[in-house]
C-alpha positions in Angstrom: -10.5 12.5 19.2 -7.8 10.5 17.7 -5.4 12.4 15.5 -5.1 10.3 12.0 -2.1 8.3 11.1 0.4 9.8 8.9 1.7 7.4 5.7 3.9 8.0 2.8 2.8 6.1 -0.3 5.8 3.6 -1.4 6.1 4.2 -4.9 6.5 8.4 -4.0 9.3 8.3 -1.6 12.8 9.7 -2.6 14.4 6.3 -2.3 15.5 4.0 -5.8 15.6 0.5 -3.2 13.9 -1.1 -0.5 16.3 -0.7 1.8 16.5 3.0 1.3 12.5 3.4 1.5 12.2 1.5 4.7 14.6 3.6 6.3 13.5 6.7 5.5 10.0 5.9 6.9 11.7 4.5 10.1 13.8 8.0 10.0 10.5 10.3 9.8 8.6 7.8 11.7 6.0 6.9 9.2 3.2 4.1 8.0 3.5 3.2 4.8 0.9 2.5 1.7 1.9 -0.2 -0.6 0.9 -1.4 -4.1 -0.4 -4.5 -5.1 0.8 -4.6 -8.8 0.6 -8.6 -9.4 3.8 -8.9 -8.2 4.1 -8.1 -4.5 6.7 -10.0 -2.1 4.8 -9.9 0.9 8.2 -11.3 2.6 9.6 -8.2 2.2 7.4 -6.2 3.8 6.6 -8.9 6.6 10.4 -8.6 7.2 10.6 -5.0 7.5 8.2 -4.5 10.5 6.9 -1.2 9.4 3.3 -0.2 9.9 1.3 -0.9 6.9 -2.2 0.9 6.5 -3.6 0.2 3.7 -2.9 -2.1 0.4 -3.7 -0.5 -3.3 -5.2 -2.5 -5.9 -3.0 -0.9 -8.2 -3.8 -3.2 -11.2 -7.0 -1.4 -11.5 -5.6 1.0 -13.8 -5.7 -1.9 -16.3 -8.6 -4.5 -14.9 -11.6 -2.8 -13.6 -15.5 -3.1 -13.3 -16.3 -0.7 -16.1 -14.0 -2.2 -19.0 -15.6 -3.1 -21.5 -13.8 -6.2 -22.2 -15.4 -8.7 -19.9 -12.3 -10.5 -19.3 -10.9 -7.3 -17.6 -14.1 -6.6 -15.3 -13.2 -10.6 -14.5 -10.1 -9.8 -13.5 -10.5 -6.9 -11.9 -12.9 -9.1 -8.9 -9.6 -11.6 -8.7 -7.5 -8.5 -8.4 -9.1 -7.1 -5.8 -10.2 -10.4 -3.7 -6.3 -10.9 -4.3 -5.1 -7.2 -2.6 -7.9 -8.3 0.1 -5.9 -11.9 1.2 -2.3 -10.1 0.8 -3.6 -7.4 3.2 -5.1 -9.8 5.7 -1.6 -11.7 5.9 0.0 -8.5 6.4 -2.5 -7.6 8.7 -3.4 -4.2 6.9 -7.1 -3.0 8.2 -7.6 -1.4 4.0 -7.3 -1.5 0.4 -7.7 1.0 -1.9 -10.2 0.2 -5.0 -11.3 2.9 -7.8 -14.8 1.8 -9.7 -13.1 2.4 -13.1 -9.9 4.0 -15.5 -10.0 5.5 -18.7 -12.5 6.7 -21.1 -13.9 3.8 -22.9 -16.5 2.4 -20.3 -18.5 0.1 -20.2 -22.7 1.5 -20.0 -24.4 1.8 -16.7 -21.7 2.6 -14.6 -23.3 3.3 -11.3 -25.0 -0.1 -11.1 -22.1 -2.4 -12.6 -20.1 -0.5 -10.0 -23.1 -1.6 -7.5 -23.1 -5.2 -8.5 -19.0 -5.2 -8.7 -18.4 -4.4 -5.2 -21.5 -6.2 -3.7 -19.7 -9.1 -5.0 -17.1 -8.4 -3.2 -18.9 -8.1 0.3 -18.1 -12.2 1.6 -14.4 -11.8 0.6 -13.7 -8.6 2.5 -15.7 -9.8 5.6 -13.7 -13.2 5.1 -10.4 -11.5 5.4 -11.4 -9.0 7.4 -10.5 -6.6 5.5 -12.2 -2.6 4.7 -12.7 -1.7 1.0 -12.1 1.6 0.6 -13.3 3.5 -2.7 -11.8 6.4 -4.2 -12.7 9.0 -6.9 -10.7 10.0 -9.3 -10.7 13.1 -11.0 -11.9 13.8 -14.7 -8.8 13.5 -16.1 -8.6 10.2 -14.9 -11.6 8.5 -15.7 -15.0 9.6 -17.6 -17.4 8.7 -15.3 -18.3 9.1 -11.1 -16.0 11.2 -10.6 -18.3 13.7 -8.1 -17.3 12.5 -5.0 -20.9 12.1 -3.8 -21.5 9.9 -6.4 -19.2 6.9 -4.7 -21.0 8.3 -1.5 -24.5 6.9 -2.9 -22.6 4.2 -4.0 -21.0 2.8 -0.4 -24.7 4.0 1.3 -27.0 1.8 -1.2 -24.0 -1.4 -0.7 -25.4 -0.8 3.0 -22.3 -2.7 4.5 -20.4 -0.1 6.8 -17.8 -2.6 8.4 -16.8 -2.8 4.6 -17.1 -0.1 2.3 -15.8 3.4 2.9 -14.2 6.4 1.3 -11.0 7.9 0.1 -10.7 11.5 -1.0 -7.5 12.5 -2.9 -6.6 16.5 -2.7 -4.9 16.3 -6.1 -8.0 14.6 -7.8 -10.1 17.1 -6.2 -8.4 20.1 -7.5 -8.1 18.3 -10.6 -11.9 18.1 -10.7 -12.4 21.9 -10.2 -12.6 22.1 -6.7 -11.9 24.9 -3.9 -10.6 23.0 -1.5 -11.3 25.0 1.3 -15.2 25.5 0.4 -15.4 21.6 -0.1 -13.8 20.7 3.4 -15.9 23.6 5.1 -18.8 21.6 3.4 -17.9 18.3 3.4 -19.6 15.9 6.3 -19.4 12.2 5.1 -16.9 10.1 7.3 -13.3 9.6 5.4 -11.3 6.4 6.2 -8.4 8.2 4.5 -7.3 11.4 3.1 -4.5 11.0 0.3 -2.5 14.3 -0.2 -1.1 15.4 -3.2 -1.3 18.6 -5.8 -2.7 19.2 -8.9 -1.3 16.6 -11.8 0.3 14.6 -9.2 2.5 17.3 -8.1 3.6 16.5 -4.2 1.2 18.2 -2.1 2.7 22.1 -1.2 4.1 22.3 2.6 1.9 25.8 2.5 -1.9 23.1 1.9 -3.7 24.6 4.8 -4.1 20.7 5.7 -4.7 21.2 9.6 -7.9 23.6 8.6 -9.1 21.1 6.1 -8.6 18.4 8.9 -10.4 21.0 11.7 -13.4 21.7 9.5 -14.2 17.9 9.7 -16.6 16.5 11.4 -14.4 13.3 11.8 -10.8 12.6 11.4 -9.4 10.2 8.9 -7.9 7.1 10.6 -5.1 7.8 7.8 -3.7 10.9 6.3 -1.4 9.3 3.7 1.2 11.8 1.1 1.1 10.2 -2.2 1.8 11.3 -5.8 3.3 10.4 -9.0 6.0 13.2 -9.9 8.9 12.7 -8.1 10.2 14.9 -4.7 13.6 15.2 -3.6 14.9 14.8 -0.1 14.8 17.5 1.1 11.3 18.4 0.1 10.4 15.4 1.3 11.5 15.9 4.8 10.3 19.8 4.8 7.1 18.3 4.3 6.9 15.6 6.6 8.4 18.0 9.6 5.5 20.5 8.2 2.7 18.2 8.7 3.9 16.5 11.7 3.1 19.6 13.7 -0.4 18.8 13.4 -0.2 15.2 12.2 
């Protein structure tokens, strides 16, 4: 069984410039996760040469399928057929999509979520490119937030080369869950497992993340630290040394 790949997400790393964020994932020997905000230099990265695993479509705070402004469920296809081409010039195998933000939504969820990424089914195949879906947590967003709810979703879209999961630990325990009764219980495949705390807190070096991992049936191709309050250095290497043990 392969063991996953271990990323850092970009905009989490203790670093305040490029140059300092590349080098520290060369240092620790790291992938990274970047953010397609509207305003990515994919020249930067391409320069770089550091392994790339997956691309957010991070303007999906803002421009989503459940707005209910139909300007912004517009935007939100461009945005992500967008993240799909800047991925496939980079070569990066995934984004990262959410089916909606917020609290005022749009009716019907479940199916515009449907219809939204069914859409989206000729541009991924056409960059060849995965969609990955994540669920957020309540705190987040007021509706699918059960992770078996975007489950249903990626079975019913029926298109396995392009739809898959991500599971965040910090929206989990955000959403109420025991994380080590969910894992023990868990048995749908995940493309990638994003670590991180409750409120966005770094994930704690003392997550029992290698008996999460164990109790899976399969591995994650990417296990992938990400959250938004800031770490400091040395944290940040204490947890990277923690987790390459098993990582």
């Amino acid at each position: 069984m392969l063991t996953p790949i271990l990323a850092y997400d970009e905009n989490s790393l203790p670093a305040n410039n490029w140059a300092d964020k590349f080098n520290l994932i060369v240092k620790e020997n790291l992938a990274l996760e970047i953010a397609n905000k509207g305003n990515l230099d994919i020249g930067i990265y391409r320069q770089s040469g550091i392994h790339i695993v997956s691309v957010q479509a991070y303007a999906m705070h803002e421009f989503h399928p459940l707005h209910p402004d139909s300007y912004h469920r517009q935007q939100a296809w461009y945005h992500v057929r967008e993240t799909l081409q800047i991925a496939a010039q980079l070569d990066v195998p995934r984004i990262v999509t959410v089916c909606g933000f917020g609290f005022d939504l749009i009716d019907n969820p479940w199916e515009r979520s449907l219809d939204f990424f069914a859409s989206l089914v000729v541009p991924a195949k056409a960059a060849g490119v995965q969609i990955m879906i994540e669920p957020l947590s309540p705190r987040r967003v007021g509706v699918l937030t059960n992770p078996r709810d975007i489950v249903s979703l990626i079975e019913m879209l029926d298109e396995p080369e392009v739809f898959s999961l991500v599971l965040d630990t910090g929206h989990l325990i955000d959403s109420g869950y025991d994380l080590d009764t969910f894992f023990d219980n868990w048995n749908y495949p995940i493309a990638e497992l994003q670590l991180k705390g409750a409120l966005s807190t770094p994930p704690n070096v003392n997550m029992p993340v290698k008996s999460w991992l164990e109790s899976l049936e399969q591995l994650p191709k990417v296990v992938c630290i990400e959250h938004r309050q800031p770490i400091c250095l040395q944290d940040f290497e204490q947890l990277v040394m923690v987790l390459r043990g098993y990582i």
